[in-house]
N, C-alpha and C positions, 0 to 999 in steps of 0.2 A: 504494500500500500504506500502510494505516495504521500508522504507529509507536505501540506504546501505553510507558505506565511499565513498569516490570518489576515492582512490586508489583501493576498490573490485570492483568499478562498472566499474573502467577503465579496471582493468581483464575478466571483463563478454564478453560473444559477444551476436550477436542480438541487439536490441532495447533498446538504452539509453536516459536515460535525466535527465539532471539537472534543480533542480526545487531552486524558491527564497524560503530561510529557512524564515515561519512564516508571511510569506504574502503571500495573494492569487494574485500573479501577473497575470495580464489578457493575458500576452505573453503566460506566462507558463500554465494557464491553458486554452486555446484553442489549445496550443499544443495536451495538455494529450487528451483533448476530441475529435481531428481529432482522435488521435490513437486509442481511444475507439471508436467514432465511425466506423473505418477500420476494429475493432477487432484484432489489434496488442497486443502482448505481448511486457511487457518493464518491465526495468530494474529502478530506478531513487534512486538520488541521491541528497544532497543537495547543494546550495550555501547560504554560511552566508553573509547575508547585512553587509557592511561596513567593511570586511575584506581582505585582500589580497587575499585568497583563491589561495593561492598557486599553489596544484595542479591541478582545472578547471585551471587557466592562463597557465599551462605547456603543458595541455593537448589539452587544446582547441582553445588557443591564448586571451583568452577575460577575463576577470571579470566578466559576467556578465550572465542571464540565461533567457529563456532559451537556453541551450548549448544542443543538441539531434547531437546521434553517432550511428551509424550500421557497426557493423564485424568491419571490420578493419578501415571503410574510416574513412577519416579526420572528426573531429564534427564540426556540424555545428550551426552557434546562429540567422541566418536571420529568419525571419518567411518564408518570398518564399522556400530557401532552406530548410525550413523543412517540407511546405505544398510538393513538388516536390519531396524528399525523401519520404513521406510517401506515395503520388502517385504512386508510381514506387514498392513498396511493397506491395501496398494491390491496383492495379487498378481496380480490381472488386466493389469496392466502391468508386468511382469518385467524390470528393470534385468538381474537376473543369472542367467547361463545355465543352462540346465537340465541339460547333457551336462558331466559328473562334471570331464573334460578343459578341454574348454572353461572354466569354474568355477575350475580351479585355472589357467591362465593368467589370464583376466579379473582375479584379485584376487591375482596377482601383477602382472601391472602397475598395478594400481590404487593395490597401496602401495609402487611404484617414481615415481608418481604422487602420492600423498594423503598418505603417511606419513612418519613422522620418517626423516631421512635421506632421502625422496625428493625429486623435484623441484620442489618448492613450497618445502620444507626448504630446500637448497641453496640456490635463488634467494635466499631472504633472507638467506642464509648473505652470500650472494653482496653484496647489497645492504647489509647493516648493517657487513663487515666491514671497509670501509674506513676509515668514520666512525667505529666503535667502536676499531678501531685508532690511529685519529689523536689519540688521549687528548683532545677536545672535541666529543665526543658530548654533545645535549642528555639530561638526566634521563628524560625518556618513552624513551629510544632504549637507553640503557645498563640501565630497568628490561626491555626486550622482552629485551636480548641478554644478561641474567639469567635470563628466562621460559624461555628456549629454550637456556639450557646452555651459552650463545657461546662458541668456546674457537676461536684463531686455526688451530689444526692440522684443525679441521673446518670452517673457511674455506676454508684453502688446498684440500682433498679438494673443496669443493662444482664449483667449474670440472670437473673429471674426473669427478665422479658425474655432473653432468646429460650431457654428453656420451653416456657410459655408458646413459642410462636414454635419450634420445631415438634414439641407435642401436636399442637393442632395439624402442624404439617404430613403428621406421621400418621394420627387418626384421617386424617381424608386421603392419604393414598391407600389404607388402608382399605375405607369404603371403596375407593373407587375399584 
């Protein structure tokens, strides 16, 4: 995959994304794999950990990635918004289900899964809260556990959320 600047990728149209420079972020890569799996073409581009990053902020409003943009609209960095943009371009391959029930479990474990407070949440919860607690956290690490709210009482809750959420995970594959 070519990595382009983020001022040619903002020239491009079609299918954008900005990916974390050097880490395999789980946002960003189940982005790229919905789109691979849709058979989308894309563009991507990088974001550098622990930089201002400029122009993603100008462009996209955020720091942080993944940031995914099509033709002109506005980019976007939720995972819903990007699972529902990529629905809408490739619905011949249908990430999300069609039966009303179905739909509303799917995207409730999704943002047990994807979203703040979920399990991706937690883990880093889980990961940065040692170090940040040890008062010599490096500046990259103390500005993340800024980004994301760090506050040590939602450290302590992350151990009992994932638990929490891989149980549920385990009972409905179970079911299914």
């Amino acid at each position: 995959m070519e990595i382009l600047d983020i001022g040619e990728l903002k020239k491009r149209s079609g299918l954008r994304i900005v990916l974390v420079a050097g880490a395999p972020s789980p946002w960003g890569q189940a982005a790229k794999a919905m789109m691979e799996f849709k058979g989308l073409e894309y563009s991507a581009g990088h974001l550098i950990p622990g930089d201002a990053n400029t122009e993603v902020v100008k462009w996209s409003g955020v720091n942080s990635a993944p940031v995914v943009a099509w033709n002109d609209e506005k980019p976007i960095d939720r995972w819903n918004d990007i699972l529902f943009l990529l629905e809408r371009l490739a619905p011949n391959k249908p990430l999300v289900p069609e039966d009303p029930q179905d739909r509303v479990d799917f995207f409730g474990m999704a943002h047990e899964i994807n979203g703040e407070y979920g399990l991706g949440w937690n883990r880093r919860l889980m990961m940065f809260g040692p170090i940040l607690e040890s008062g010599q956290a490096p500046q990259g690490l103390k500005l993340m556990g800024e980004k994301y709210h760090y506050n040590k009482a939602d450290a302590q809750s992350a151990s009992r959320r994932i638990v929490g959420t891989l149980k549920q995970l385990s009972n409905q594959l179970k079911k299914q």
